[in-house]
N, C-alpha and C positions, 0 to 999 in steps of 0.2 A: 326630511321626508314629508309628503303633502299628507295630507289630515283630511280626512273625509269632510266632505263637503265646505271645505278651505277656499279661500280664491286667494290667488297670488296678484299684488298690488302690477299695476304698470303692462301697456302695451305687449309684453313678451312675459305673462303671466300664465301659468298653467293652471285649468280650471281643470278637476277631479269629477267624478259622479258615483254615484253608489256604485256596488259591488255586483249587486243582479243583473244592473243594466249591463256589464259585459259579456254572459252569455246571451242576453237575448241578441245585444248588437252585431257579434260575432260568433254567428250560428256556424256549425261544419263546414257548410258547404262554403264560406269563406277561408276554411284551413290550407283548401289543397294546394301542394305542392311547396307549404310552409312547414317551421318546425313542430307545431300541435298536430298537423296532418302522419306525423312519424311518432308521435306519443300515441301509446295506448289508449283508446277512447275514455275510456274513466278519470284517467291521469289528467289530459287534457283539460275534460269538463272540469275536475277538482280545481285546477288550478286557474282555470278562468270563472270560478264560482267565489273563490276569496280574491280574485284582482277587483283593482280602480281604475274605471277608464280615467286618463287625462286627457284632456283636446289640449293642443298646441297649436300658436300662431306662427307661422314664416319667420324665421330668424332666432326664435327663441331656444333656449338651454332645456332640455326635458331632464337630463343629467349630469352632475360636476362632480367630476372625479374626486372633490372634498363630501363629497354628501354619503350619507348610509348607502352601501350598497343594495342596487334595485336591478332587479330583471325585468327590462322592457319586452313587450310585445307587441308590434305594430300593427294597427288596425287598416291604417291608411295613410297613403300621406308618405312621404322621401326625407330621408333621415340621413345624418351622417353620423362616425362613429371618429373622435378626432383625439391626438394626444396636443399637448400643449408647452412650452417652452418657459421657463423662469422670466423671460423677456417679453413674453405674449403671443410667440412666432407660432404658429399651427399647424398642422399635416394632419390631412384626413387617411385614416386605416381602411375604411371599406362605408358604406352607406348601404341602407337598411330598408326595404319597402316591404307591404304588405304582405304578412305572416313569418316575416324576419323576426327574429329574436337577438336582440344586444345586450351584454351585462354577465353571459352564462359562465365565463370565467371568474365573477366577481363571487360568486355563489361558492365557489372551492377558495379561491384565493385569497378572498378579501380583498378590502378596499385597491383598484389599483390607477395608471394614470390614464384613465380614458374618460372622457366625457363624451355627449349624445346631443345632437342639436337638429330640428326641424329643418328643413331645407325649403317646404313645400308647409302649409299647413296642414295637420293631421292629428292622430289619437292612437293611443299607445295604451294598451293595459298593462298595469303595473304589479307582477305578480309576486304575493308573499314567498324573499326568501326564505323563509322556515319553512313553510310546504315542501316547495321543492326540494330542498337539504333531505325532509323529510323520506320525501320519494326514493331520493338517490339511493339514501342509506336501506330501502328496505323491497325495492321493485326493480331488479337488474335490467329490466325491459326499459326504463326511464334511464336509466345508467346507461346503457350503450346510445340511446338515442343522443343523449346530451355528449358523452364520445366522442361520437359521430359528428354530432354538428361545432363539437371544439376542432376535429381535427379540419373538415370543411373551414372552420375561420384562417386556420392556420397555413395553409396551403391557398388561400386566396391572399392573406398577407405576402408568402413566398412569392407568388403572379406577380402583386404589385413592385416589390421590393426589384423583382428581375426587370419587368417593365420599364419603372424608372433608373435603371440602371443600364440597359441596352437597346430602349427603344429612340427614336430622335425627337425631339420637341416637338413636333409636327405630330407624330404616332400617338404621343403622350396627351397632346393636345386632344384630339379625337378621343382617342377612351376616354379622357376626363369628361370630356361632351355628350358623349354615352350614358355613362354613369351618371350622369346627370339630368339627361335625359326624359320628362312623362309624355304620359299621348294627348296633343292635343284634340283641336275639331276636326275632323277629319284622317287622313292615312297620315299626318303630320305626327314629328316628334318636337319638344317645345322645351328649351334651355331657360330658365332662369335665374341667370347670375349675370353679376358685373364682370366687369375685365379685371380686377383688382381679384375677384372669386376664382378665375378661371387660371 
């Protein structure tokens, strides 16, 4: 777990900032149409009043599925959410932008095999498990929201699993393009990966 005001050694280092600064950096009107936007206002604020912003560079791990389990919030910035192989072989689950929430099954389950990796540089609030545990157990309005937004993972996992199972390379090709997808200058969309990524 990062340590307030920690810096992590090396190019692909996550750098943390106090706890206040993540409401003022991600005020409401950044929530809509994310998972705080469906929390309770209080809830919400609570919970982004004890997070740590972390900023993340391009390629870096914000999450390793050996680490304490953490509930991310993303601030900004293209994320992906990936399991990983005994051998090092990789498959991405779903990817994560602005006011996505990743980790929410680790919060009931414990520790499990997913890890979280920047795609795009960004910043992720990192909110106390214990809070939230907190909430669940005592604010049914937080309890269905979080529900809600497991069963939503779960039926985009279903999407994917059907996709690459009856779409053709070519179809496959293209959503992975998509999904990967931010806006450039202009009405442009703008891919950043290798051919080795795609």
């Amino acid at each position: 777990l990062v340590s307030r005001g920690a810096r992590l050694p090396g190019p692909c280092g996550r750098t943390p900032s106090r706890a206040g600064d993540v409401l003022d950096d991600f005020p409401p009107e950044g929530w809509r149409g994310g998972f705080l936007s469906l929390l309770p206002g209080e809830a919400a604020r609570s919970l982004l009043a004890g997070a740590i912003r972390i900023s993340i560079p391009a390629g870096a791990i914000a999450y390793r599925e050996e680490e304490v389990p953490r509930v991310l919030l993303v601030m900004d910035g293209l994320f992906r959410v990936f399991l990983r192989s005994g051998d090092g072989r990789q498959v991405t689950v779903r990817y994560a932008r602005r006011g996505d929430v990743t980790g929410l099954a680790l919060v009931l389950g414990g520790p499990g095999p997913m890890s979280v990796q920047a795609m795009t540089s960004g910043s992720v609030a990192a909110v106390r498990v214990e809070a939230l545990r907190s909430m669940l157990a005592s604010d049914p309005r937080v309890t269905r929201v979080c529900a809600e937004e497991l069963t939503r993972h779960l039926y985009l996992a279903l999407d994917d699993l059907s996709e690459q199972a009856f779409l053709s390379v070519r179809q496959r090709l293209i959503r992975h393009l998509l999904d990967l997808a931010i806006p450039g200058t202009g009405p442009q969309l703008v891919v950043c990966a290798t051919q080795q990524e795609l």
